[in-house]
N, C-alpha and C positions, 0 to 999 in steps of 0.2 A: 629500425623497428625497436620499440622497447619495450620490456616486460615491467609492468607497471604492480607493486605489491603492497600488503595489506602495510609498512612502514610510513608510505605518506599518509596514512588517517589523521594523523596530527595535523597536517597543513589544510583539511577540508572544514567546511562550513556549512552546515545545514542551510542556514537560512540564503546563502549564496547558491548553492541547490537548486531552492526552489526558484529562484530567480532564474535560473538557467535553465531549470523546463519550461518556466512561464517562456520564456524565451523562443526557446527548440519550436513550440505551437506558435510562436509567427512564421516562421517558413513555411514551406511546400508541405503537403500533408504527406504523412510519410506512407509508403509502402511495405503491407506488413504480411507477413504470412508463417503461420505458426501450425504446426501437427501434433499432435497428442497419441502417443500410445502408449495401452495401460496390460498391466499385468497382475491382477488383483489388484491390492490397496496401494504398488510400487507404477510409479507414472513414468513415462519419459516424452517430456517437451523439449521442442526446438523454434525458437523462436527465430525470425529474422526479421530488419529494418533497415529500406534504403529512405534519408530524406536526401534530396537532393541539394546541395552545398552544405551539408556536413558531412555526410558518410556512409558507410553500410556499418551495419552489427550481425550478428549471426552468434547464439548464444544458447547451445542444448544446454539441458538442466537435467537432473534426475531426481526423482522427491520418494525416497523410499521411507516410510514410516516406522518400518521396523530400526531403521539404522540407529536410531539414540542406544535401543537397548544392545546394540552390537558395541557401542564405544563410538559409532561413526557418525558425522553431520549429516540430519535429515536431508539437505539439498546437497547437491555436488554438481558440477562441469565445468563450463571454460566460455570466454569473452573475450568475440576476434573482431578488432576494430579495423574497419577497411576504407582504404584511400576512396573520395569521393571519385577525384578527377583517373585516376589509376586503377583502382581494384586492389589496389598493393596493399598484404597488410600491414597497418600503424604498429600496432599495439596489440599485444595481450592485457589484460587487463584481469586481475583477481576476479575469480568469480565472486565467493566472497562477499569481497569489498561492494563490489557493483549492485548485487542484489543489495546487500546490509543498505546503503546510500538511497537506489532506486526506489527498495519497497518504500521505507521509511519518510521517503524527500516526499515519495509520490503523495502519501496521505498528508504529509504537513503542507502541502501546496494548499490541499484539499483546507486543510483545517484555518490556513492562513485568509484564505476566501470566504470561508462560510459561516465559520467559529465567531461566535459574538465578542467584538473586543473587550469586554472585560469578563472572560471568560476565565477561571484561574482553576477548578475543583476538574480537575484530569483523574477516569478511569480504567486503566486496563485491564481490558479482560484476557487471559493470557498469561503467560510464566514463561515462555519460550524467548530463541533468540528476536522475533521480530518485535516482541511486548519490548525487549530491553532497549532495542534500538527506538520506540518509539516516545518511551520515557525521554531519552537524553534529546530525539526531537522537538518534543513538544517543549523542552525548557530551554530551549534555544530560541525559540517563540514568547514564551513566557515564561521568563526567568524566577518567577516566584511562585511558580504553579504548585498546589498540594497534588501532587499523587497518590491514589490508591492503584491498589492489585487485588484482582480477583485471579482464582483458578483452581480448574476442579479437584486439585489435590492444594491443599493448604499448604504442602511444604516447599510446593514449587513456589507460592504465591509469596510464603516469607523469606523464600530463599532468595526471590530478586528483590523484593522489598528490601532487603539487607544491602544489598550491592545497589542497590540506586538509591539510598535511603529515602524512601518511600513506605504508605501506610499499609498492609498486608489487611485485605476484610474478607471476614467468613459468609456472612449475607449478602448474595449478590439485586436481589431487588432493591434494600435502600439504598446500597452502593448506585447500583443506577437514579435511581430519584433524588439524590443528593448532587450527581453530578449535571457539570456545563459542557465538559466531552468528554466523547468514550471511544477508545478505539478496540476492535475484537483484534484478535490473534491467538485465534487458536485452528487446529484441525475437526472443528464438530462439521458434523451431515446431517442434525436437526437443529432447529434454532434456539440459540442461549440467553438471545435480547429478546427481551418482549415489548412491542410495541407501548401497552398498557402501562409500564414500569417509568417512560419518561415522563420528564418536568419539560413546559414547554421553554423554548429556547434553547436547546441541548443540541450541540451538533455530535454525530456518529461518524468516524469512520469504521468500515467495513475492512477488514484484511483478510483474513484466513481462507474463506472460499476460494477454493481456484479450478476445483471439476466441477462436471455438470452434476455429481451428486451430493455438494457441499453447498448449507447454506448453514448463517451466524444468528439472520434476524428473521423473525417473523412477517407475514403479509402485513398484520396490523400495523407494522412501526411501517412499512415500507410504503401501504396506502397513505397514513396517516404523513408524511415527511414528506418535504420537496426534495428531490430524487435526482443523484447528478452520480454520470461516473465518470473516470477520468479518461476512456476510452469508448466510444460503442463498438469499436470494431472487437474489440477482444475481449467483451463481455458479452453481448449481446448472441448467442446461439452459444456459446461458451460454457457458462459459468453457472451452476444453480442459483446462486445468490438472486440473480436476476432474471433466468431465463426459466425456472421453476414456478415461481409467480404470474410470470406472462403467459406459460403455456395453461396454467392452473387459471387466467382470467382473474386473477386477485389485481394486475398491476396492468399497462397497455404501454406500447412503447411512447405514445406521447406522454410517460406522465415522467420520462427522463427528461429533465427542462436541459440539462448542458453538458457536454464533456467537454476536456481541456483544450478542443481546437473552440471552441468558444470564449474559452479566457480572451482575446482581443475585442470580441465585443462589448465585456460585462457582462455575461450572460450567467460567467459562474462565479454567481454574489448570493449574499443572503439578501432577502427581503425586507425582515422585520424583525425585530428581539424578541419576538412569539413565537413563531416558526419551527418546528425542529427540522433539523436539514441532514440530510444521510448521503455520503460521499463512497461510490464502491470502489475500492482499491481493485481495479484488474491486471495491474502489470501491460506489457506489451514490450517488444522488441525495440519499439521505437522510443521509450524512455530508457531502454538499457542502453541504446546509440546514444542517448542524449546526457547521461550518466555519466558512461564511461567516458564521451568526445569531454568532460567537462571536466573529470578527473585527467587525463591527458593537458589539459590545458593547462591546471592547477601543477602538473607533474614537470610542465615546461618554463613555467612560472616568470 
């Protein structure tokens, strides 16, 4: 068994990443089941994921929002990688690590598939740790990408702008009309994107949402966009981003054209360089299996 820590970050590769979930979704579709319980604004999830000929995952989380102002990281738990043929566990594996790689790979799959290739003028929205990680994703993609940073406190906005050097903007409307992608990350519960704000061709991803009373974008952008998420199993009765709009009749589940068990068909492609295209980041147990089975791999080398 080996404890697997945040040290090997150096020997990982984004864009080898995402090849490795595009991957994980040609096997057997995996087996997932996740519980939620909440305690005011403090959540406690436990995700689990068998596919079968990779392994099992089993990965509680805890997302307590007051913990920044205590000095503590808003997410915390633990990532138990288990023998497919055995049960035995592999690895531990950084929690950490596994979210930082998971969340961030999950939306640059997303962005690698739908993002227009000459797409360079990257937005975050956000100042947190998933905005950071998703700057160094997207330039791993697009090495000459301009980034901006929006968020709702300017100091957090210039304060990662500095450390990624990257462009810090106070108006978040043109910021959006200016840009080619945008990804949110933040904690809002009403929507920060407005549909009305994009330029056509602009691909979104969605982060931040992840209860059923969190949403980032508006009905408008979400009618008006071809609609993919990287999961339906763990968005779909889950998450407000998506299931607020459905229950609200703004959006209907066929207007979700693909998730990532689709990637073998083609299905999760862009259309046309008109299009705006919106990709909802839901997590699942079963890219955290496919994550961590990848950083093991990497660890084994």
């Amino acid at each position: 068994m080996q404890i697997i820590g945040p040290e090997i970050e150096p020997r990982l590769d984004w864009l080898a990443l995402t090849d490795a979930l595009a991957h994980g979704h040609e096997l057997p579709r995996a087996e997932i089941a996740d519980s939620f319980l909440y305690r005011g604004k403090d959540t406690l999830l436990t995700r689990s994921a068998w596919i079968d000929g990779l392994g099992m995952a089993v990965k509680p989380a805890t997302i307590f929002p007051g913990n920044p102002d205590r000095g503590a990281p808003l997410v915390n738990g633990a990532v138990n990688l288990l023998d497919d043929a055995t049960g035995q566990l592999r690895a531990l594996v950084d929690f950490h690590l596994v979210t930082k790689w998971k969340t961030a790979g999950d939306s640059l799959l997303s962005a690698r598939r739908l993002a227009r290739p000459d797409a360079r003028r990257v937005l975050v929205i956000g100042a947190g740790t998933v905005a950071e990680s998703m700057v160094h994703a997207y330039r791993a993609l697009i090495p000459d990408a301009q980034v901006s940073i929006w968020n709702r406190s300017p100091a957090g906005a210039e304060a990662l702008a500095q450390r990624v050097s990257a462009k810090a903007v106070r108006d978040l409307e043109p910021a959006v009309r200016d840009a080619e992608i945008i990804a949110t990350a933040t904690m809002a519960t009403q929507p920060v994107l407005l549909g009305e704000w994009l330029s056509p061709g602009t691909h979104v991803d969605l982060i931040g949402a992840f209860r059923p009373d969190m949403r980032e974008a508006d009905d408008e952008l979400l009618r008006n966009a071809r609609l993919f998420v990287d999961s339906r199993a763990t968005t779909l009765g889950h998450i407000g981003e998506i299931q607020i709009p459905l229950d609200e009749g703004a959006i209907r589940e066929s207007d979700i054209h693909a998730d990532f068990y689709d990637l073998p068909a083609g299905a999760y492609s862009r259309r046309s360089d008109h299009e705006i295209t919106v990709a909802k980041n839901g997590g699942g147990a079963h890219l955290d299996l496919m994550t961590a089975a990848w950083i093991l791999s990497v660890a084994e080398g």
